[in-house]
C-alpha positions as CSV (number, residue, x, y, z in Angstrom):
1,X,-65.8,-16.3,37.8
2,X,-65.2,-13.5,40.7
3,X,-62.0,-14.9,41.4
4,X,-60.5,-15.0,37.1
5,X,-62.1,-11.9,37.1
6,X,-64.5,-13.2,34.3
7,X,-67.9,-11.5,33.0
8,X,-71.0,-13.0,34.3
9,X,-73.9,-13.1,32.2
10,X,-77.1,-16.0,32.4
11,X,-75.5,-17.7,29.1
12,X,-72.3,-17.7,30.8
13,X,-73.8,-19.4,34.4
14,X,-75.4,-21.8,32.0
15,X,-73.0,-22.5,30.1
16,X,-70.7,-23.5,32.9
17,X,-73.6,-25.4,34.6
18,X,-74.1,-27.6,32.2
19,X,-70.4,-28.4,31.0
20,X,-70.0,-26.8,27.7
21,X,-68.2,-23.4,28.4
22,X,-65.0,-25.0,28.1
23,X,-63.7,-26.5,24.6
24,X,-61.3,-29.4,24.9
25,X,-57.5,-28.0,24.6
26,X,-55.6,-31.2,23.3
27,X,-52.2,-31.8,24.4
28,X,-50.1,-32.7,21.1
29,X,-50.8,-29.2,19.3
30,X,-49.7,-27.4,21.9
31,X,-46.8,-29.8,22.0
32,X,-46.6,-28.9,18.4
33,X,-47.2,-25.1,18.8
34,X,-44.5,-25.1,21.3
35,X,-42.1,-26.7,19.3
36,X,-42.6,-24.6,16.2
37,X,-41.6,-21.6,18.2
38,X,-38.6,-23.4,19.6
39,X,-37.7,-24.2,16.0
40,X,-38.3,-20.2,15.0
41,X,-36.3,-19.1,17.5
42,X,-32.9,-21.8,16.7
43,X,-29.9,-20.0,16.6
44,X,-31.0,-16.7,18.7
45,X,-32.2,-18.2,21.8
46,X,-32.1,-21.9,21.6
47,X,-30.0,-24.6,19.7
48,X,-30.5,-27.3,17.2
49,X,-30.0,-29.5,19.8
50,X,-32.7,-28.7,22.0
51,X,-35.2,-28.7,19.2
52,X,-34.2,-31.9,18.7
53,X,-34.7,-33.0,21.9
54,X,-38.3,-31.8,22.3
55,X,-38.9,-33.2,19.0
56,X,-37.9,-36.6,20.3
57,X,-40.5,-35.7,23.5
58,X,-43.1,-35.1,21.2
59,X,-42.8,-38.1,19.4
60,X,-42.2,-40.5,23.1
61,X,-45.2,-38.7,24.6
62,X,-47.7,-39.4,21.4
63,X,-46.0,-42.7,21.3
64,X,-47.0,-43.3,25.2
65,X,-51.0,-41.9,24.9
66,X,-50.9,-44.7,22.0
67,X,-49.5,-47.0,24.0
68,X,-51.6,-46.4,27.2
69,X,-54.8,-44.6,26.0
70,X,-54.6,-46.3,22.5
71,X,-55.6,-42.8,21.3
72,X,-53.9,-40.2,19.1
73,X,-54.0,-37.3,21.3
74,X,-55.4,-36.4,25.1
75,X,-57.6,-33.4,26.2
76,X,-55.2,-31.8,29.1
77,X,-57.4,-32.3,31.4
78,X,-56.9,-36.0,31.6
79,X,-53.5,-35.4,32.5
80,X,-52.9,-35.9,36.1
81,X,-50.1,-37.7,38.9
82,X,-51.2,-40.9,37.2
83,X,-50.3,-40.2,33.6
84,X,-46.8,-38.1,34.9
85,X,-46.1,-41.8,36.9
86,X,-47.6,-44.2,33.9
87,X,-45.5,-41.4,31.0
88,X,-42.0,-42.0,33.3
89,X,-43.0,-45.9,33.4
90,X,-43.5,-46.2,29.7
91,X,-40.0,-44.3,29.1
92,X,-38.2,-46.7,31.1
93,X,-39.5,-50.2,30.3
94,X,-41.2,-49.5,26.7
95,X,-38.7,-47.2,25.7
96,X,-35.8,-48.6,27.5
97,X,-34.8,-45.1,28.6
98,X,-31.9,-44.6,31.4
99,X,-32.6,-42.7,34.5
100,X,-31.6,-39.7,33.4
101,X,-32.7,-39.5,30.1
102,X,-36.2,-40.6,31.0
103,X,-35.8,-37.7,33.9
104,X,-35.1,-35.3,30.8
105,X,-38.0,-36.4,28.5
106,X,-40.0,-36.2,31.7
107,X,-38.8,-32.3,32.4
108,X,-39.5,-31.1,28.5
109,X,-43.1,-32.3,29.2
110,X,-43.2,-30.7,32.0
111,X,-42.5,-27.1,30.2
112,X,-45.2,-27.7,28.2
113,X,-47.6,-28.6,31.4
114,X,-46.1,-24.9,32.7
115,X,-47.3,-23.7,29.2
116,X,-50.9,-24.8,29.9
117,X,-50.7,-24.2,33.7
118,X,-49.8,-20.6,32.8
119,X,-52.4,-19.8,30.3
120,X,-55.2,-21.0,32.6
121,X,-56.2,-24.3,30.6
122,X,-55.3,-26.1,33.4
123,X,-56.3,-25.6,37.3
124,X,-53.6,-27.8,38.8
125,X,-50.0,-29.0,38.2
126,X,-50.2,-33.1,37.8
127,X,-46.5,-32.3,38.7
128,X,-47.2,-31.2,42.4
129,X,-46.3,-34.5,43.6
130,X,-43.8,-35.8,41.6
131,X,-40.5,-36.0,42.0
132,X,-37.3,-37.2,39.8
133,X,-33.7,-37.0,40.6
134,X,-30.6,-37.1,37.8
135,X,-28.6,-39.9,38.9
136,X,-24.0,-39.1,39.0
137,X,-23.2,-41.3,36.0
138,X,-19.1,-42.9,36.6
139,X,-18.0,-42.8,33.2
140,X,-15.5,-44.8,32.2
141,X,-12.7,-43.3,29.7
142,X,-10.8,-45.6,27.5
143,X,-7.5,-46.3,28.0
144,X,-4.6,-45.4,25.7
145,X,-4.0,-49.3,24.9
146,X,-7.7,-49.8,24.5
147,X,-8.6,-46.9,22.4
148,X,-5.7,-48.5,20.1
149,X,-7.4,-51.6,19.7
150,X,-10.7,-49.5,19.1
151,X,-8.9,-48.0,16.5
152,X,-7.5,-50.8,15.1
153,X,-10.8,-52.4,15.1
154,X,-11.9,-49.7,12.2
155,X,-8.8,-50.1,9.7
């Protein structure tokens, strides 16, 4: 309480004693929260797109604490190295996710971790640890005499 800086009173002390000074912060409304200001904000800071995307996070991430917790939501709290490890698991076998898409999903929950990190619901990063790379993708282009046949395909 010295070190936040916090006021300490008896109620306080006891409170914090016995467990019940904190109230649980659950992790899909501030998913939510988050995305409403990304949505606010679409066309002066951010684009459609990237609403989208943390849309689709949101909707992975609640699909994975289903999935793994078979729960509808998660206190923030619980989430540590293991969930980061069991959530990029769930994206590529579940989900069928690429490398680098489940690398993405993976990064837009870990803005919101920052979110949480930063407004001192949580006391450590369940990132610290972790580590995931975006993998060069070849791609191949068509060729003139197979984009014909594409296009033939479609008439």
């Amino acid at each position: 309480m010295i070190k936040n800086k916090t006021k300490a009173t008896a109620s306080i002390l006891k409170a914090k004693l016995q467990g019940t000074d904190q109230r649980a912060r659950m992790l899909v409304p501030i998913f939510q929260d988050h995305n409403k200001k990304i949505e606010t904000l679409v066309g002066q800071e951010f684009a459609i797109g990237t609403l989208e995307r943390y849309k689709t996070s949101l909707k992975h991430t609640i699909e994975f604490i289903q999935w793994k917790y078979s729960v509808s939501d998660i206190d923030i709290n619980d989430i540590d190295h293991s969930f980061i490890t069991e959530y990029e698991f769930f994206l590529r076998s579940v989900r069928k996710c690429a490398n680098n898409t489940a690398v993405k999903y993976i990064k837009n929950f870990k803005k919101i971790i920052k979110i949480c990190i930063s407004n001192g619901w949580l006391d450590q990063d369940p990132f610290a640890n972790y580590k995931a790379k975006i993998r060069e993708v070849e791609r191949k282009y068509l060729t003139q005499k197979k984009s014909r046949i594409s296009i033939l395909k479609y008439l």
